[in-house]
C-alpha positions in Angstrom: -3.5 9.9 -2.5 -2.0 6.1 -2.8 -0.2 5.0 -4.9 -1.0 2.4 -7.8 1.2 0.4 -10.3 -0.1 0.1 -13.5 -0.4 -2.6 -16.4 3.3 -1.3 -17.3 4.8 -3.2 -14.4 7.3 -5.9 -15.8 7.2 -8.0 -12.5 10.6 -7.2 -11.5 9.5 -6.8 -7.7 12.2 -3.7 -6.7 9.4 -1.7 -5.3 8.0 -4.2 -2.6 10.8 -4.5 -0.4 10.7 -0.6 -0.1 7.5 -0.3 0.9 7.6 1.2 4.6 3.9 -0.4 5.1 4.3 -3.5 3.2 1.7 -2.8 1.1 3.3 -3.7 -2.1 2.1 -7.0 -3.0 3.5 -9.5 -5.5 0.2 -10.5 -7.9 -2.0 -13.5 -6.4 -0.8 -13.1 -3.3 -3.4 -12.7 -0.6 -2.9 -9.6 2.1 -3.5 -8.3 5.1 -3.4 -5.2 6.7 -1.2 -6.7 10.0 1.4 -7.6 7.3 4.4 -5.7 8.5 2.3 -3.3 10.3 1.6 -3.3 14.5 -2.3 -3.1 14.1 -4.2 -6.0 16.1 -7.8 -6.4 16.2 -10.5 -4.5 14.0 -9.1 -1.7 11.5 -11.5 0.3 10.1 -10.9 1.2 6.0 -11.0 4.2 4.1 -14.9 3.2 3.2 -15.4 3.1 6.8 -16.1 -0.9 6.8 -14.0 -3.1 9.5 -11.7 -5.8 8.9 -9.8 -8.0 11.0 -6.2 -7.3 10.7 -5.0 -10.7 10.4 -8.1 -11.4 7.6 -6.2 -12.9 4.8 -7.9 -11.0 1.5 -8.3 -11.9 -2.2 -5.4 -10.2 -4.4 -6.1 -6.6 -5.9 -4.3 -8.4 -8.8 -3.4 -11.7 -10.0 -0.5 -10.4 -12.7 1.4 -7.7 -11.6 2.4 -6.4 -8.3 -0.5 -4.7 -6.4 -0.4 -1.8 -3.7 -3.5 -2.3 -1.2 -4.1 1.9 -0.7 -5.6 1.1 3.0 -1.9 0.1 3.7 -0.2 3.4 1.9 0.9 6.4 2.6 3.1 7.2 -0.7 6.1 7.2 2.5 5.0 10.1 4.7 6.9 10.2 7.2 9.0 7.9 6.3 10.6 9.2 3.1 10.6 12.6 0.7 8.7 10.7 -2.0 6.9 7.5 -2.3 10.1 4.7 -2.5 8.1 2.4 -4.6 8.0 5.3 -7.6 11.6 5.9 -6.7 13.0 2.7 -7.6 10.7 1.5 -10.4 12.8 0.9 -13.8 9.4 1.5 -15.9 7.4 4.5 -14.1 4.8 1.8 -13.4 3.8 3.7 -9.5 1.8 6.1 -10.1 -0.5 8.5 -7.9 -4.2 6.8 -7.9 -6.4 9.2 -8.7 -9.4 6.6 -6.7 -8.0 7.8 -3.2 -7.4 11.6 -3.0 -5.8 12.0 0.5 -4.3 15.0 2.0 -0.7 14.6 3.6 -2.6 15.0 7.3 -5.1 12.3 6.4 -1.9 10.1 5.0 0.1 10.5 8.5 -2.9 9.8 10.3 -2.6 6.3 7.9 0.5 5.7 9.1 -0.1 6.6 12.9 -2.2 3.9 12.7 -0.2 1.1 11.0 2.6 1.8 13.5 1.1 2.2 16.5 
């Protein structure tokens, strides 16, 4: 499952530059799934809708920092445990209970964001 970070989040920004996929977002900042990744072209979602990868798309949050879960993989393959929850001074990255994902379906994920 991805990860989210919760109202708790103070702002302090540690967990976005850990984030293997760049998928850690600073709040009211627009994002894309090409953002650090290699995907060109159309990427299909987890709903099974396509997107451009360079589409530039409204903030998951305006406040606090935001993980986009088509972009996470909680560090499979990268790391032993999601980085973001690692680092967080508060406990604010949590597992989102929205997007239940098995570890196959998360390498898959990151297969395709690093082509």
């Amino acid at each position: 499952m991805a990860i989210k970070i919760t109202d708790e989040c103070i702002n302090c920004g540690a967990c976005e530059p850990e984030c293997p996929n760049t998928a850690i977002y600073e709040g009211g900042v627009e994002w894309a799934i090409s953002d650090g990744t290699a995907v060109k072209g159309l990427f299909t979602m987890m709903d099974g809708s396509t997107i451009d990868a360079d589409q530039r798309n409204a903030p998951v949050s305006v406040d606090i920092y935001y993980i986009v879960p088509n972009k996470c993989t909680e560090c499979q393959g990268f790391h032993e445990e999601p980085q973001c929850a690692a680092v967080c001074p508060v406990d604010c990255c949590v597992p989102d209970e929205m997007y239940q994902e098995t570890v196959e379906e998360l390498m898959d994920k990151k297969a395709k964001l690093h082509v």
